[in-house]
C-alpha positions in Angstrom: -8.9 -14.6 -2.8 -12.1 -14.7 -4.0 -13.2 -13.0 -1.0 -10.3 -10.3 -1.2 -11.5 -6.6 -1.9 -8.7 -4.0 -3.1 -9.4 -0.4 -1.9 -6.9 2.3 -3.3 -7.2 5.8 -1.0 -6.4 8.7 -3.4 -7.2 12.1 -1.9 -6.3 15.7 -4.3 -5.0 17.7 -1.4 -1.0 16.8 -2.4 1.0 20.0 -1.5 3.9 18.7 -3.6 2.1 17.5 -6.5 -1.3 19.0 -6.5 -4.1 16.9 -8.1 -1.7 14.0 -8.4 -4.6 11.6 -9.0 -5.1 12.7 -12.3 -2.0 13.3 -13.9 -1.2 11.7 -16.5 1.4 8.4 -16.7 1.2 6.6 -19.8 -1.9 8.4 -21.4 -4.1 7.6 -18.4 -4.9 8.9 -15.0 -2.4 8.1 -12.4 -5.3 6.4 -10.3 -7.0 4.8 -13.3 -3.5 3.0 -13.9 -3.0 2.0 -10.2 -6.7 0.0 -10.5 -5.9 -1.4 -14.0 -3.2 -2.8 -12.3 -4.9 -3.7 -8.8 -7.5 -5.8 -11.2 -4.8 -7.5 -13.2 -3.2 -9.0 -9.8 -6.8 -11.0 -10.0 -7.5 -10.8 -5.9 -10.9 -9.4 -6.3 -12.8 -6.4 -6.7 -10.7 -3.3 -7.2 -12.9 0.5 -5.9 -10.6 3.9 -5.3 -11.6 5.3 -2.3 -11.6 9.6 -2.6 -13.1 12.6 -1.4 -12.7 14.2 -4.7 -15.6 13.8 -7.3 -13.2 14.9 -10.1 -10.9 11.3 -9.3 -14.4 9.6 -8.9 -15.6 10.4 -12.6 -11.9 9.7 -14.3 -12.2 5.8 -12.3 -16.0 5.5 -13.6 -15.4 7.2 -16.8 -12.2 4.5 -16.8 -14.8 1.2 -15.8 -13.2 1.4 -11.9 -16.0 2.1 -9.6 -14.9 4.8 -7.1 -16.8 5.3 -3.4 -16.8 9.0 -1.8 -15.4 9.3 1.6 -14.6 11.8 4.0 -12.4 14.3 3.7 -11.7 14.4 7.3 -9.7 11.1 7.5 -6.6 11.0 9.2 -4.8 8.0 7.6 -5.2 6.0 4.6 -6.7 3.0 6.6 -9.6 5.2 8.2 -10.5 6.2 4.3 -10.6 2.3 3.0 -12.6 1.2 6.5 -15.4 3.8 5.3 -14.8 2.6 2.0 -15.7 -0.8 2.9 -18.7 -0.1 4.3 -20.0 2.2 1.9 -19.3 -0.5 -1.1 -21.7 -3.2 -0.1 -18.7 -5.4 0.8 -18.5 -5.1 4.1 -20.0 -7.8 5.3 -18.1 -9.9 2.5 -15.1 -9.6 2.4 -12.9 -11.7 4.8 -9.4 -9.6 3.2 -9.1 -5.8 2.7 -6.1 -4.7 0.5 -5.0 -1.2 0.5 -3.3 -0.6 -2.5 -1.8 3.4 -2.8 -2.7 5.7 -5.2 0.4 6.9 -6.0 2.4 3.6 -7.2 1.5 3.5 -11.2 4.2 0.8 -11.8 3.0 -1.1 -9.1 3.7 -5.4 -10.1 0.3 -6.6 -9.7 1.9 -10.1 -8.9 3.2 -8.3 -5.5 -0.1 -7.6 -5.0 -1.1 -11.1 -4.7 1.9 -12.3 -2.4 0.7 -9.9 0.1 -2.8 -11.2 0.3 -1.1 -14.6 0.0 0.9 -14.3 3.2 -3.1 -14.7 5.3 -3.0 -18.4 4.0 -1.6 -18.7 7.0 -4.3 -18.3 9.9 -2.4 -16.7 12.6 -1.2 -13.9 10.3 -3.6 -10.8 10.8 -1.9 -8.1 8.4 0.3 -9.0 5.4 3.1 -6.3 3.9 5.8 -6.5 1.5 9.4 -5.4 1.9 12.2 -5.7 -0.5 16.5 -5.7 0.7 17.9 -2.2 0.7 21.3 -1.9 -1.8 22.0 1.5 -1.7 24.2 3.3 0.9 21.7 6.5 1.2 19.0 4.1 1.9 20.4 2.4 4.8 20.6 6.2 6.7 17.6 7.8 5.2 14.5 8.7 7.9 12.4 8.2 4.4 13.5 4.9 3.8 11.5 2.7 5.9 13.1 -0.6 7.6 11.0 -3.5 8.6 12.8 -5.8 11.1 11.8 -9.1 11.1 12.6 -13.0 12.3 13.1 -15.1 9.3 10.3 -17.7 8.4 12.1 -18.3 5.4 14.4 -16.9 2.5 11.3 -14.5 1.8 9.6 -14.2 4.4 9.8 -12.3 7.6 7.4 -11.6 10.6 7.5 -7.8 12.0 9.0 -7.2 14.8 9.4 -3.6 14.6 9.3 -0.7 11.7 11.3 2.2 12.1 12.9 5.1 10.6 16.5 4.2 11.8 18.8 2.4 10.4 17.8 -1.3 11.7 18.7 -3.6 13.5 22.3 -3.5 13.5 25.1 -5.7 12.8 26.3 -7.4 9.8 23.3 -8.6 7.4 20.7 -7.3 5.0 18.3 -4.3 5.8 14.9 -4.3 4.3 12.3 -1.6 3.0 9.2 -1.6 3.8 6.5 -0.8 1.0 3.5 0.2 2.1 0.7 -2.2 0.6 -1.2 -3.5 3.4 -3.5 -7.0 3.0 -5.6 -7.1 6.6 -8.3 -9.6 7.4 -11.4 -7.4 7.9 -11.2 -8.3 11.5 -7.7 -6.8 12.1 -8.6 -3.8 9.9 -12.2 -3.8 12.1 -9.8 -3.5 15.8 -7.1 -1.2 13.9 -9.3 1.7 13.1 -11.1 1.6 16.6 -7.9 2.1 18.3 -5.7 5.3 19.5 -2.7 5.9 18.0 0.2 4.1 20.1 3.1 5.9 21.4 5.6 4.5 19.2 3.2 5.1 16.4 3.1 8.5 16.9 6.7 8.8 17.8 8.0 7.1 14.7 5.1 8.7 12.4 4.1 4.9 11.4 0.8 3.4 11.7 1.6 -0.6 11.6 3.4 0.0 14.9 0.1 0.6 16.4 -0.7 -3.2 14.8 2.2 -4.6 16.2 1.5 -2.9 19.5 -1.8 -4.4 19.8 -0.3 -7.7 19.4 -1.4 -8.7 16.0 1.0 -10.8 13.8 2.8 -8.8 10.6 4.1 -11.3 7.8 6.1 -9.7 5.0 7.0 -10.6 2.2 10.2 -9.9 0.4 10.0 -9.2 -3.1 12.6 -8.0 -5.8 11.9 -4.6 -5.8 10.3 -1.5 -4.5 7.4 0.2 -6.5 7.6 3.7 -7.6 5.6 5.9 -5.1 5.4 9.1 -6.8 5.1 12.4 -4.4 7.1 14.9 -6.1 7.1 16.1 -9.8 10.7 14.4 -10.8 8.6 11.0 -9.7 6.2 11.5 -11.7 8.6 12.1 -15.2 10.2 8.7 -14.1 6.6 7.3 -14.0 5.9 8.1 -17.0 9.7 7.2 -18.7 9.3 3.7 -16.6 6.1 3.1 -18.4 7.5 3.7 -21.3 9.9 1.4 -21.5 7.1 -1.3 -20.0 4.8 -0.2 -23.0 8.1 -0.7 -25.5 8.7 -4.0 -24.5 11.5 -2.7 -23.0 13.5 -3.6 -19.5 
């Protein structure tokens, strides 16, 4: 772990929340909250990746250290592979983690069970999923499902990702959340490559991973983190921490 390096992408240009970055959960900066708790998980170095200077002076101003990218990127993991080598880690770290921007209540101890899942040397990407109990969730095109063969009671290895409801049949269906720990290498042969067809047919970039043949663990943990995308998020961001700040459940 001691080799581990978190990036969290966090880009201004939200067209449901604009300048989500910055807003305020729990008398902080949404991002500033999302590295307080990418530090706390104890992996190793924590840097917010942005093409904003406003979101790199709240991290700095905060103690983070922030790294300008391009504006231009396509995808999340383009931003934190320019990240890495603008940070003077890239030829360091053996595990990148990309951590969103926009999970504020994010466990940090989920954090670590993703990076945890390279222990294992065959595994090239590591993910986290947690079971889906609610009806609306089983149908909804939003609700990612991971489906997996069982290594054990927690953990699966990908098969397939999809927007469907997956795979059928009696049994639990999972969620995908999208924290990613990839060895540098896997992250390295990632970026190079096209978008695959199912990739761009399913509007999900792991399946280009699994298309490439490279190996997806995933964890199962108790819950899924709240992303926050729409204003309504953010209000339960803030009542969520809260609670967390009360002491309460």
């Amino acid at each position: 772990m001691s080799q581990a390096l978190v990036l969290i992408p966090a880009r201004m240009a939200s067209t449901r929340l604009p300048g989500k970055p910055l807003a305020d959960v729990g008398g902080r900066p949404m991002i500033v909250e999302v590295a307080r708790r990418a530090l706390a998980a104890g992996v190793g170095p924590v840097i917010v990746a942005t093409d904003s200077t406003e979101v790199a002076e709240a991290v700095t101003a905060a103690g983070h250290r922030a790294v300008m990218t391009s504006p231009d990127h396509a995808s999340g993991s383009d931003r934190i592979f320019e990240a890495l080598n603008v940070s003077g880690h890239g030829g360091t770290a053996r595990v990148v983690v990309n951590v969103q921007g926009d999970l504020p209540t994010i466990d940090p101890a989920q954090i670590r069970q993703a990076v945890d899942l390279l222990d294992d040397a065959a595994v090239d990407i590591g993910t986290l999923a947690a079971e889906i109990h609610l009806e609306a969730e089983r149908t909804s095109p939003n609700v990612v499902k991971v489906v997996g063969s069982p290594l054990s009671p927690t953990r699966l290895r990908a098969l397939y990702f999809t927007r469907a409801t997956a795979p059928w049949g009696e049994g639990p269906l999972y969620h995908h959340i999208g924290l990613y720990a990839y060895r540098r290498e896997a992250l390295e042969r990632f970026v190079a490559a096209p978008p695959s067809a199912l990739e761009s047919r399913e509007r999900l970039e792991q399946l280009r991973a699994l298309e490439m043949g490279m190996r997806i663990d995933v964890e199962i943990v108790g819950g899924v983190p709240l992303g926050v995308d729409v204003p309504e998020d953010l209000e339960r961001a803030r009542a969520m921490l809260a609670r967390e700040a009360a002491g309460q459940p």
